[in-house]
N, C-alpha and C positions, 0 to 999 in steps of 0.2 A: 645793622648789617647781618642779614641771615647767611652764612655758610658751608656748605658743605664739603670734606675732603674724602676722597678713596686712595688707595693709592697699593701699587703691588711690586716685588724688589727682590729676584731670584737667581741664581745661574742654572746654566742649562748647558749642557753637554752633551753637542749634536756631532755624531759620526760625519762628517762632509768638508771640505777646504774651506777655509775663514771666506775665501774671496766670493763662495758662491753663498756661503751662510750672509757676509754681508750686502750680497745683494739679494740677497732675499728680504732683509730684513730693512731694508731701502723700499723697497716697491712696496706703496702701503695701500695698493689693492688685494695684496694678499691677507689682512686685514681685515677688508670686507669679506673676500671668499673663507675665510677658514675659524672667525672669531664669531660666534655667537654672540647677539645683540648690535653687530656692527651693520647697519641696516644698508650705508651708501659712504661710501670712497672716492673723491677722485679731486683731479689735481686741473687747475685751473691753466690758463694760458701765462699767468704770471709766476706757474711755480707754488701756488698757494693750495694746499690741502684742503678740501671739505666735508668734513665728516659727520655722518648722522649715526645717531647709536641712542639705544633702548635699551634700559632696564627697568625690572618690577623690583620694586621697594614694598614690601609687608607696613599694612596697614595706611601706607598713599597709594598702590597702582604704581603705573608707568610713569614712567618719566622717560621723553624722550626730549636730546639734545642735540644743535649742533655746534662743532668745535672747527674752526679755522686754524691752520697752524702753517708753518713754515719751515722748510731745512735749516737748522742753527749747526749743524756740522755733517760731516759727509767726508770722513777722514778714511783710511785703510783700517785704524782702528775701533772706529766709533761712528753712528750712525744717531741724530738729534732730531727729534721733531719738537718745536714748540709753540705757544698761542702768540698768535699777532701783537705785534707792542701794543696794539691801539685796542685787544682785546682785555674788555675790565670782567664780564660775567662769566662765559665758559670759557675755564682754562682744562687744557690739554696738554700734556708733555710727556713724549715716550725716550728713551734711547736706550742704544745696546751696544757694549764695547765688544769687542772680537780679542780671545786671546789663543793663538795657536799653540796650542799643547803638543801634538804630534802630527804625523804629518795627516789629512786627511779627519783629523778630531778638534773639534773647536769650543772652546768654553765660551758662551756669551753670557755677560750679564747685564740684563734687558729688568728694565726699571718703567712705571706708568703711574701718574702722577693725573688726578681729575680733581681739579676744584670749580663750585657754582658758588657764582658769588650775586647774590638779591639783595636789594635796601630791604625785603619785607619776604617773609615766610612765604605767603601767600604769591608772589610772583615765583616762585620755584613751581609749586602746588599747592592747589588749594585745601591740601590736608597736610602740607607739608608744617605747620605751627604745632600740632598737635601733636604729630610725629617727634620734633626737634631736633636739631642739629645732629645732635650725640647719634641717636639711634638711625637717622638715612646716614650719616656718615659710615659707621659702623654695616651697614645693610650693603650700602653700595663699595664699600671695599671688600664684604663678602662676593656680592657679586662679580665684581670684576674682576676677582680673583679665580673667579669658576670660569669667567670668558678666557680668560686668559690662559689659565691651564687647556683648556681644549685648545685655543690658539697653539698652543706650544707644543702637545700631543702630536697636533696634525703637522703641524711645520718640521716635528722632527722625521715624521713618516716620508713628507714631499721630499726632506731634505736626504735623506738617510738610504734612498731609494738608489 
């Protein structure tokens, strides 16, 4: 089994009311518009997320994925997205707790979790053996660490306005 993990895990302390930070952080078309690499968003008639997203990995190219997920919670405090039970190769899993500090200040802490799971190297990419595990794991949790920081940039500016 060939696979690959990313993963990124910060607080963020956005000047705005929990209620509208957590529905911000609910609508995960805002995800397509403001994250880098997140190529398409959107949400099916059953509730179910469909996401396509790209990153370049040094010394494989592109890889580009999609990830199905589902609301696993949607509480006042905490917002979950995760990959379909029945999904075994791309997993995807975001959430963000909400904690009101003062009035109008909200600390989130927003967590993103990507694992590809292949019987074989070569169904990931076919440079992807050569590359191994270690190193696109290590690449793609740089990566999505840079997507993610812009995500969060902009969303404090949207939110903070």
């Amino acid at each position: 089994m060939f696979t690959v993990k990313a993963g990124y895990s910060n607080d963020i302390e956005i000047h705005s009311s929990a209620e509208r930070v957590r529905e911000f952080f609910l609508d995960i078309t805002n995800f397509a518009e403001l994250m880098p690499g997140v190529q398409q968003v959107h949400t099916d008639a059953k509730g179910i997320a469909h996401w396509k997203v790209a990153t370049e990995i040094p010394m494989v190219g592109q890889i580009l994925q999609k990830f199905v997920l589902e609301l696993a919670e949607n509480t006042e405090d905490r917002v979950e997205w995760m990959p379909l039970r029945t999904e075994a190769e791309n997993l995807l899993r975001y959430s963000a707790d909400f904690f009101e500090k003062a009035k109008n200040v909200t600390m989130v802490h927003f967590s993103q979790v990507v694992e590809l799971r292949r019987k074989s190297a070569r169904d990931l990419h076919y440079l992807a053996g050569l590359a191994g595990e270690s190193l696109i794991s290590n690449e793609m949790t740089k990566r999505i660490t840079e997507m993610i920081k812009v995500f969060i940039e902009k969303a404090k500016e949207k939110l903070e306005k």
